[in-house]
VMD Tcl script that draws the C-alpha trace (Angstrom):
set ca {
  {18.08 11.58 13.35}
  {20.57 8.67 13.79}
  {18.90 6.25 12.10}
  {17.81 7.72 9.09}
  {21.46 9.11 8.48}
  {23.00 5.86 8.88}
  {20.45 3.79 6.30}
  {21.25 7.37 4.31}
  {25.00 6.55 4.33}
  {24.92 2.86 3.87}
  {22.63 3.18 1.15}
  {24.99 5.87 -0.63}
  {27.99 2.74 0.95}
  {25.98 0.18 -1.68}
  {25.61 2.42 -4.42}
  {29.58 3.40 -4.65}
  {30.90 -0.41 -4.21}
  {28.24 -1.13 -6.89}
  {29.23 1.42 -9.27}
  {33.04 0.40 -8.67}
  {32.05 -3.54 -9.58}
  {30.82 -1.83 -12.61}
  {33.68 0.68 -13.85}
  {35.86 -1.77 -13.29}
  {34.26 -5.15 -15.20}
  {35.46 -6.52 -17.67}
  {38.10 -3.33 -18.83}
  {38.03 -2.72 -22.70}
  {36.16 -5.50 -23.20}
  {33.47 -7.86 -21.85}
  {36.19 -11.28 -21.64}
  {38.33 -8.65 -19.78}
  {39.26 -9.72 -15.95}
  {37.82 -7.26 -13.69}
  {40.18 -5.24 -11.69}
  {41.55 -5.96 -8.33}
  {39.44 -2.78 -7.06}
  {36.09 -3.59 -8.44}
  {36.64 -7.83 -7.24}
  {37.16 -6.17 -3.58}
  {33.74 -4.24 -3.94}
  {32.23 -7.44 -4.76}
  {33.80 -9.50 -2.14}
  {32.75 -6.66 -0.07}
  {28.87 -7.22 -0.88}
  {29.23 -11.13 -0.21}
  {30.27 -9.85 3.06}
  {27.56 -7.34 4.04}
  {25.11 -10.36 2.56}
  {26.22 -13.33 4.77}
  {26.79 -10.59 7.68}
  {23.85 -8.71 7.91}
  {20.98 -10.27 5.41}
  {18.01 -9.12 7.13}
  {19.42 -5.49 7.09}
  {17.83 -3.18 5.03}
  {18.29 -3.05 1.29}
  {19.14 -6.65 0.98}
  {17.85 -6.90 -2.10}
  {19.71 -4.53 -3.74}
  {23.08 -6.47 -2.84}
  {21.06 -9.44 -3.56}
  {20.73 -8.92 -7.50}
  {24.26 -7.89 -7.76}
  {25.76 -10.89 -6.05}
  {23.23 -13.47 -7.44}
  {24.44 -12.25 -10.81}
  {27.89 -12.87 -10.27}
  {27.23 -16.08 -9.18}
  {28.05 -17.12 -12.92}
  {30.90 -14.64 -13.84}
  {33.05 -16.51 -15.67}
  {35.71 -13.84 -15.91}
  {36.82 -14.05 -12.61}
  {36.47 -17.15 -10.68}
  {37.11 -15.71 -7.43}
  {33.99 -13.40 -8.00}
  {31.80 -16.28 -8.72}
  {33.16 -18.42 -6.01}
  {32.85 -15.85 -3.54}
  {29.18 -14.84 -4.88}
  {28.15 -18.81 -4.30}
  {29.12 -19.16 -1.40}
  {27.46 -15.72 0.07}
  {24.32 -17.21 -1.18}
  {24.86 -20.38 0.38}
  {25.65 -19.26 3.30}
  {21.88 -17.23 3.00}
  {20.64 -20.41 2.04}
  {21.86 -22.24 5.62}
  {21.56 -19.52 7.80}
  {18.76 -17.79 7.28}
  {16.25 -19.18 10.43}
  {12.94 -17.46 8.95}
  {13.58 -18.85 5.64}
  {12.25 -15.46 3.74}
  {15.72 -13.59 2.74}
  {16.83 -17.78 1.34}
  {13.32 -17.86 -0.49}
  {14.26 -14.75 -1.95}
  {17.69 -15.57 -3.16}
  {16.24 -18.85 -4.31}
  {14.11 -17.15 -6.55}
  {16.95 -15.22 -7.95}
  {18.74 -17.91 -8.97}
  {16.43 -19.90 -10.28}
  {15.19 -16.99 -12.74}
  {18.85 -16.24 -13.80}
  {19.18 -19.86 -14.30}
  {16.31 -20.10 -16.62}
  {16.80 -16.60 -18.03}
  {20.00 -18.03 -19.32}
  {18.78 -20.62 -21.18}
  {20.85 -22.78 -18.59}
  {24.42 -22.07 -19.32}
  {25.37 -21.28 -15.84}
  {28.30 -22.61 -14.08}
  {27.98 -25.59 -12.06}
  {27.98 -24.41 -8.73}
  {25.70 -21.87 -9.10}
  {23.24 -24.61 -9.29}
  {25.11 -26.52 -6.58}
  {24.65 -23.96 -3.80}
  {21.02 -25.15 -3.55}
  {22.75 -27.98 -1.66}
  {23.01 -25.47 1.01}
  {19.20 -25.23 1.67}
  {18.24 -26.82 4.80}
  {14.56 -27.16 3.95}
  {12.53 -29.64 6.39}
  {9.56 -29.26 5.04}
  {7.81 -31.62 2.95}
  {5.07 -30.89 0.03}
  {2.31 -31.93 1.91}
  {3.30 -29.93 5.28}
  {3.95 -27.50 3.19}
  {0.84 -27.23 1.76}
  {-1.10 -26.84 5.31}
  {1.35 -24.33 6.29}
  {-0.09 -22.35 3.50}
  {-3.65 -23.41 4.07}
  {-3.00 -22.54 7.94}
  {-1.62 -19.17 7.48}
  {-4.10 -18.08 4.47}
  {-6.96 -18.77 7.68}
  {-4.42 -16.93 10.18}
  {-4.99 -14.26 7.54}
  {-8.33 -13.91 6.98}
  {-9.02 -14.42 10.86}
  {-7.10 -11.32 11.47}
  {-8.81 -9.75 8.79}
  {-12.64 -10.36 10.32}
  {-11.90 -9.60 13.70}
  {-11.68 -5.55 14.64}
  {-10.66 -6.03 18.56}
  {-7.19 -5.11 17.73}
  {-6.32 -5.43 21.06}
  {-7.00 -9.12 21.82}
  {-5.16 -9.21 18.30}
  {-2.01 -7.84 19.90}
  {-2.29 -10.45 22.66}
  {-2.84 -13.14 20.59}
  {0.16 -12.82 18.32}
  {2.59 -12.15 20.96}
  {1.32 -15.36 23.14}
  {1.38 -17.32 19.79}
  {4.13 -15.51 18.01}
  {6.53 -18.75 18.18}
  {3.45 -20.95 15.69}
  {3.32 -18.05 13.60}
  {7.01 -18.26 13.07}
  {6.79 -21.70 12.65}
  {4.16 -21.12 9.64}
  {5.92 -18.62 8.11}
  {8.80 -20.87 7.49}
  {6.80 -23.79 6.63}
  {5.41 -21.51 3.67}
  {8.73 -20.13 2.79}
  {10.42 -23.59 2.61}
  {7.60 -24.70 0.37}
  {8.10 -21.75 -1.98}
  {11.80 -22.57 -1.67}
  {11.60 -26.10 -2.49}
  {9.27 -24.50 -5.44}
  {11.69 -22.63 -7.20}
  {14.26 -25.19 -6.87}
  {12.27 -28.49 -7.80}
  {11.25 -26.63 -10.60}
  {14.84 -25.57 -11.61}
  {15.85 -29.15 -11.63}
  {12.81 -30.29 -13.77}
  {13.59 -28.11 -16.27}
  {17.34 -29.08 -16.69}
  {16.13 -32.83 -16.98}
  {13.67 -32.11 -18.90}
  {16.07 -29.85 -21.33}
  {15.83 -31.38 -25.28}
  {19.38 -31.75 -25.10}
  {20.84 -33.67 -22.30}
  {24.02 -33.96 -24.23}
  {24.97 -30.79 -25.01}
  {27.51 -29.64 -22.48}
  {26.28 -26.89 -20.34}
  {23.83 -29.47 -19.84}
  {25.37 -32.06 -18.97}
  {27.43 -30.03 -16.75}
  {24.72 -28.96 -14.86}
  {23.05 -32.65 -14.43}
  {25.14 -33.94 -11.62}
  {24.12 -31.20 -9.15}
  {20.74 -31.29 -10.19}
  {20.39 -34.98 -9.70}
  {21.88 -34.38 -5.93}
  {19.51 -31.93 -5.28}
  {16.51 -33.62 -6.46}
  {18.09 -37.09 -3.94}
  {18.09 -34.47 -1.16}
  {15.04 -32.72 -1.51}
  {12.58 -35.25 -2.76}
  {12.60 -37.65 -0.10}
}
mol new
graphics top color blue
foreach p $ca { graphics top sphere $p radius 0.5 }
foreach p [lrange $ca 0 end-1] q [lrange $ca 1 end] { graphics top cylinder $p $q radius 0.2 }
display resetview
């Protein structure tokens, strides 16, 4: 079968350019520079990411490249890294793979205790969310009926009808609801840096300028 033995060989594809990212790290010790063949498997994840993000096992290249959003061994890993995920972030139509990544980031932010490189927190800026809280929350109300519609009525046929002749609304809900998980994550990230005991201190502080952006973009 075609199919299955491509996703059999891209998945074995992931797994070796992941495995060379790690070998290669950080070479006799953690503050090490990586080497020039384990950057060029990451680079090479940023580009199967911003090419083909709805492919399968986007997650898995997710993780890695989220994480190495905030190497600071290598600057052209983490700059690379940021701007895969912002270019998730402003192309993704559906809104579910950028909800995803979102999510990501925001947990490695807070995971970190915050002392994550500025633009890791800047490619939020990328996020072209429309939606605001309250549309958001009918989106959610709308599609948790859609739901429970679908679940009551058994003539799967009309069901089949149905979606296709409303497939575009559905769409449209689906992104409303990813948005508002999006916007979420991210308020919440930005709340927490304000809201940090120690504005002062200077991963802080550093990270207070993009935060403040964010939360003039997104909280209009």
């Amino acid at each position: 079968d075609y199919e299955r033995a491509l996703l059999a060989h891209y998945q074995q594809y992931l797994k070796l350019l992941e495995r060379t990212w790690e070998r290669g790290k950080g070479l006799g010790s953690k503050d090490d520079p990586p080497s020039a063949l384990s950057v060029t498997s990451v680079l090479a994840l940023c580009e199967l990411l911003k090419s083909a993000p709805h492919f399968n096992f986007r997650s898995n290249i997710l993780n890695v490249v989220v994480r190495q959003m905030n190497n600071k061994q290598c600057e052209e890993v983490s700059n690379a890294c940021c701007s895969a995920v912002g270019h998730v972030f402003k192309t993704d139509a559906q809104g579910e793979v950028a909800l995803e990544a979102a999510r990501l980031v925001a947990k490695m932010v807070k995971d970190r205790g915050f002392r994550v490189r500025a633009g890791v927190l800047r490619s939020f800026l990328s996020l072209p969310l429309r939606v605001h809280v309250d549309e958001a929350q009918a989106a959610k109300i709308a599609a948790a009926a859609n739901a429970k519609k679908r679940k009551r009525d058994k003539e799967g046929a009309e069901i089949e009808n149905e979606m296709r002749e409303g497939s575009s609304s559905v769409d449209k809900i689906i992104l409303a609801r990813s948005q508002a998980d999006t916007l979420e994550a991210v308020t919440l990230t930005y709340f927490r840096i304000l809201k940090s005991e120690d504005l002062t201190a200077e991963h802080i502080a550093e990270l207070l300028p993009p935060a403040l952006e964010g939360l003039a973009k997104f909280a209009h």
